[in-house]
Residue, then its C-alpha position, 0 to 999 in steps of 0.5 A: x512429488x512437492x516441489x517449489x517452483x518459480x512462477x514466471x510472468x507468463x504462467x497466469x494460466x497455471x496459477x488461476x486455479x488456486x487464486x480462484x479460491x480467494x473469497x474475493x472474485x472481483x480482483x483482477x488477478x491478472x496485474x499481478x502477472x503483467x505490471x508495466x514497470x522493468x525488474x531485475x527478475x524474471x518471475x513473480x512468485x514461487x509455486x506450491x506443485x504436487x507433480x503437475x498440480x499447484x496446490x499453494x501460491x505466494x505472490x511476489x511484486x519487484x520494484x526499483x526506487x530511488x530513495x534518500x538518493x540511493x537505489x532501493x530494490x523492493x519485494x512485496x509479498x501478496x496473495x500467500x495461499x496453500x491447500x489444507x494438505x499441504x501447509x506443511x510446506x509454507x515454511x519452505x516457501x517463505x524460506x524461499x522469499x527469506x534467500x532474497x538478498x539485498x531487497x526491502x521484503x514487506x507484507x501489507x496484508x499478512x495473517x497472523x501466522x503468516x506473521x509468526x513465520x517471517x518473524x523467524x526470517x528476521x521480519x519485524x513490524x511495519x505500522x499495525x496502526x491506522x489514522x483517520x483525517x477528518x473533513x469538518x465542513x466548519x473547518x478554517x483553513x488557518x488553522x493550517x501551518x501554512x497560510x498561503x494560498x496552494x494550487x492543485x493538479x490532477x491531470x496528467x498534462x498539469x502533473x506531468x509538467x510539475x513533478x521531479x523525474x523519480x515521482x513522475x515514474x511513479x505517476x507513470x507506473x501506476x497509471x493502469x490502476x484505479x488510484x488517484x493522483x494528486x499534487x498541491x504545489x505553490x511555486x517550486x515546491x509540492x507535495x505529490x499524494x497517491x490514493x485509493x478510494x473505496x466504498x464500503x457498507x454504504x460509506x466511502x472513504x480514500x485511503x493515502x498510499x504515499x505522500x512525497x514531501x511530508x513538511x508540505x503536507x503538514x502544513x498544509x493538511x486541511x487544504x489538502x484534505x478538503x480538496x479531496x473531500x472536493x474530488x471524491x466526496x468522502x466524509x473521511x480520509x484514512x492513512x497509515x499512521x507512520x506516514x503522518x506519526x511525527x505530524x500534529x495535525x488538527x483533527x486527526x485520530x489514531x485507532x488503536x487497531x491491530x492491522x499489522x504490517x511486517x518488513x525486512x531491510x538492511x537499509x530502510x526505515x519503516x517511515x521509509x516504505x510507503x505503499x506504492x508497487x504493493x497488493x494493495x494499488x494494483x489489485x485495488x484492496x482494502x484491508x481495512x477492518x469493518x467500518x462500523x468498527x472504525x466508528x465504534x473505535x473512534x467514538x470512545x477515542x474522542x469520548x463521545 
């Protein structure tokens, strides 16, 4: 007999089966099933099972936050895997995951069907484009809005002692995984970035997964940029474009890319949801396509 199941925090062991046929066999599996901050429920998934067999899985990662003053209850939906025999049933575990009240959904890494099956619970599109920040070594820091000179932190003594209480729970949160923190401040004001870095077909680049105060970084972008570049060593930086859309910001591209991301919410906007307490921190994933194809892109964008 088939049967839906919630997977608690504690049947890792019931579920490795299944994940072990994901291509990808260096992800730690695991954080998924064990992330340090509380939630209001008590599993992490629902489960595919033919009698006692799991044959599909879809991963689900909770989190509280408190955005424009008001508590926002997040669902990030990850790792959606069904044997060929059964894909019939998807429809009923995404009809699962669409029961879920009052929570902003999101899926950064959906496939294509995955796409059109949540657009039929009311899913729309969170961002399918990507910018890139580049790094000029001729770059002049007065092309910055801001001509003052910013200070950076990046240990946690320093971080510790600068950021607000809400931003502070986030640099605590995700500790465990292999992003990076940094603050540019001057004075009272800041601006908190988390990031990932990657390395790929011989090439590195950062990914920003959240910037917490958008006037400081556009007006300060090249400072903030080259002090990545500084830390990581990476010819270029990558973000999601609706994080930055409403910034002009000097040399920077948008890739007409189709990397889409969906979301449902009843009281968030996408340029509301970052990519914090998502696949793509705790497993450290890039979904990014081929850079070759990024260069490709963004060699007949500048019309070189």
């Amino acid at each position: 007999m088939v049967s839906i199941q919630k997977i608690k925090f504690q049947d890792f062991d019931k579920v490795r089966p299944i994940l072990s046929e994901f291509q990808d066999s260096e992800v730690n599996w695991k954080s998924i099933f064990d992330y340090p901050w509380n939630t209001d429920k008590d599993f992490c998934g629902y489960g595919l099972f033919d009698n006692n067999d799991i044959v599909g899985f879809i991963g689900l990662i909770f989190s509280q936050r408190i955005i424009d003053f008001q508590l926002e209850k997040f669902c990030n939906i990850h790792s959606w895997i069904i044997k060929e025999k059964y894909r019939n049933y998807g429809v009923f575990m995404a009809q699962s995951i669409g029961r879920l009240k009052n929570y902003t959904l999101t899926d950064v890494t959906p496939s294509e069907s995955v796409c059109k099956i949540f657009e039929y619970l009311g899913f729309k599109e969170l961002d399918s484009k990507l910018s890139i920040l580049l790094i000029m070594p001729w770059q002049n820091f007065n092309q910055d809005k801001d001509k003052r000179s910013i200070s950076f932190s990046t240990s946690k003594d320093e971080i510790s002692t600068i950021l607000n209480s809400q931003d502070f729970q986030i640099f605590e949160d995700h500790q465990p995984y292999l992003c990076h923190h940094l603050v540019a401040h001057y004075y009272q004001e800041y601006c908190y970035l988390v990031y990932s870095s990657f390395r790929q077909n011989k090439i590195s680049y950062c990914h920003i997964q959240y910037i917490s105060n958008s006037d400081f970084f556009a007006r300060n972008s090249l400072k903030i940029r080259h002090k990545i570049f500084q830390k990581n060593k990476t010819p270029f930086i990558l973000t999601d474009h609706r994080f930055i859309k409403e910034m002009m910001l000097p040399f920077t591209y948008t890739l007409p890319l189709e990397w889409k991301k969906i979301y449902r919410s009843n009281t968030l906007s996408s340029e509301q949801i970052d990519n914090l307490y998502t696949e793509n921190i705790i497993l450290n994933l890039s979904n990014i396509p081929e850079l070759r194809e990024i260069f490709h892109r963004l060699i007949k964008t500048l019309k070189f």
